[in-house]
N, C-alpha and C positions, 0 to 999 in steps of 0.2 A: 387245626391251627389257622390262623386265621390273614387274608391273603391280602397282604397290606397294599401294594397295588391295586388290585381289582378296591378293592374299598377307598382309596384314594377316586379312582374312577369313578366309584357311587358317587362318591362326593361331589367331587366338583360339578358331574351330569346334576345332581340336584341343585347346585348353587346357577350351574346356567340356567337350568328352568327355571328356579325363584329371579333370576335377573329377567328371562322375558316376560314373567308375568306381573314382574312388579313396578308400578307406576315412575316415571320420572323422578318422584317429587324421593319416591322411595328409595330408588337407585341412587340419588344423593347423597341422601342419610347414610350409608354403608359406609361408604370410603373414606378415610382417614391419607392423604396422599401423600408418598415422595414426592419433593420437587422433579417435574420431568426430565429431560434431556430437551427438551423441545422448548424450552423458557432459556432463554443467554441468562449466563454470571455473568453477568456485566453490565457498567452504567448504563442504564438508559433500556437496558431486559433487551424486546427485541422477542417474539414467540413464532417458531417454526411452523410454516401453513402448507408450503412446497420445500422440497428438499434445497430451493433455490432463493426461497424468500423469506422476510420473518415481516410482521408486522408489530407498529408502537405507535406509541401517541405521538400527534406528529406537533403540539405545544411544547414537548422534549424531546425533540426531533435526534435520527440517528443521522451520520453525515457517511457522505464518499471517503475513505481512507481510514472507518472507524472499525474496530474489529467484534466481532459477536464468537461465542464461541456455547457451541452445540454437542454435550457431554463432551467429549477431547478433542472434538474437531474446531478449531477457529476458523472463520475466513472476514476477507476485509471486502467491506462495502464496496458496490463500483457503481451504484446508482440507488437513488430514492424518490421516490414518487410518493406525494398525495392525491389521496381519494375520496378528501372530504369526510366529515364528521370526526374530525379529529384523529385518521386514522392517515397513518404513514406505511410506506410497502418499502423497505432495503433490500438489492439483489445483490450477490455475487458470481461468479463464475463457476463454479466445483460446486456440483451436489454433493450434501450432506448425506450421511448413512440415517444417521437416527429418525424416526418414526415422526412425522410432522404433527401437529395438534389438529384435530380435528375440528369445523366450524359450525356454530347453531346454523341450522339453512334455513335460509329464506322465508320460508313458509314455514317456520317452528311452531305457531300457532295451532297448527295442523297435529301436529305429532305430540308437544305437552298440554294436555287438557286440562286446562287451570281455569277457575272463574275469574273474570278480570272486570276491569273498570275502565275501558279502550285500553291504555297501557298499566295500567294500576292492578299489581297482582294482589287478589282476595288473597291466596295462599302463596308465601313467598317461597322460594326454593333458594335451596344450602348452595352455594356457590364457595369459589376460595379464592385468593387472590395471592399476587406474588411482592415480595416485598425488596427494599435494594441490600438488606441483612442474608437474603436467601433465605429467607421464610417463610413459610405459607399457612393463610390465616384463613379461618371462617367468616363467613360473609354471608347475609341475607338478601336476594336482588328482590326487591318491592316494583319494580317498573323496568321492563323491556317495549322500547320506543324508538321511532327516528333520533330525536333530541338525545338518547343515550340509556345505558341501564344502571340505574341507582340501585342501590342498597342504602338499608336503613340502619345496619351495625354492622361491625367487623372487629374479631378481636385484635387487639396489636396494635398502637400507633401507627397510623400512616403517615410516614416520613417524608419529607424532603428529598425528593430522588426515589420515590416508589413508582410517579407518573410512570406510566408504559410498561408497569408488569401487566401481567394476565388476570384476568376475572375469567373464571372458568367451573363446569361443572365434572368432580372427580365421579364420571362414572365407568365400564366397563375400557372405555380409552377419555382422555380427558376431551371437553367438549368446552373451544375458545367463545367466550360470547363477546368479549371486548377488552381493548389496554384501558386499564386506570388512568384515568383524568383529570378529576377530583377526590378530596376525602372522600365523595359522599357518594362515587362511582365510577362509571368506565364508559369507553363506546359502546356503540351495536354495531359489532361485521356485518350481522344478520341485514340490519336496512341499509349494508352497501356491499352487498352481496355481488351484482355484477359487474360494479365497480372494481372491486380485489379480484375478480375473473380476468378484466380486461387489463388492469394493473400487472397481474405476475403472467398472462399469456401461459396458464398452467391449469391441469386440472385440480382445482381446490376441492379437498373431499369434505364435502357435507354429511355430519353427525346423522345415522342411524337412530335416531331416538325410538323409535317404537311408540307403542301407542299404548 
């Protein structure tokens, strides 16, 4: 008879090995995502980085006395900072439980090995983005840069009040590259990296990517 435990075990030990050995571009393509706990229902999103902070575009800017709410948990803004590049940091008081989103680091270049064009990706990567319906669509990023990371299609109309969801990569945890901006893309955290450091005074956890 056959030891359905222990074989669940087989299993997923083989699904972590196919996950470190398989490329970024690969790890994308797998996952089909829930919306996180880490993305706010609520106008204007808002994406969990520290249990204390969320970032959004800061063209639709979140305000002091606004509320975000982080699977059941809500709390109300008491400060917002800009960081430039069209990126906004809102704190509150009371850490969050739920699991923050993860951020491209710094140096991503280092870790997804892609042929590029300075910023013009040869090979684009599956990205998803969040929408103000609470939906989350497919997304191609073509260019991660200081100026921002574009994408060249995304399923789903991008609506009026989508600014400031998430463009992110669903891999092993989700990996934040930037809030939507435009139809046509989102910021990069990544090229204000020590900016959102000195902004939330927190250790922001930088994506694992592997190599």
């Amino acid at each position: 008879m056959t030891d359905k435990p222990l074989l669940r075990k087989m299993i997923d030990a083989i699904h972590a090995l196919q996950d470190r050995t398989a490329t970024v571009h690969e790890r994308a393509e797998r996952r089909v995502p829930a919306w996180p706990d880490s993305i706010s229902r609520t106008p204007r999103h808002g994406t969990l980085v520290t249990p204390y902070h969320c970032v959004y575009a800061q063209h639709y800017p979140l305000s002091v006395g606004s509320v975000v709410r982080f699977g059941d948990e809500e709390r109300a803004i008491r400060k917002v900072t800009s960081i430039g590049g069209d990126i906004g940091v809102a704190e509150w008081k009371q850490a969050v439980s739920c699991q923050p989103m993860q951020v491209l680091p710094w140096d991503w270049t280092a870790h997804i090995p892609v042929k590029r064009n300075q910023e013009e990706l040869r090979k684009p990567i599956l990205a998803w983005r969040g929408s103000q319906t609470g939906d989350l669509y497919r997304s191609l990023v073509v260019r991660i840069g200081a100026g921002g990371t574009a994408i060249s299609e995304s399923a789903g109309v991008i609506l009026p009040g989508d600014s400031g969801s998430p463009l992110f990569l669903a891999l092993e945890n989700p990996v934040l590259l930037g809030c939507m901006a435009t139809g046509n893309g989102a910021s990069n955290l990544a090229a204000y990296w020590q900016e959102l450091v000195d902004a939330t005074n927190w250790m922001v956890q930088e994506a694992d990517l592997g190599h």
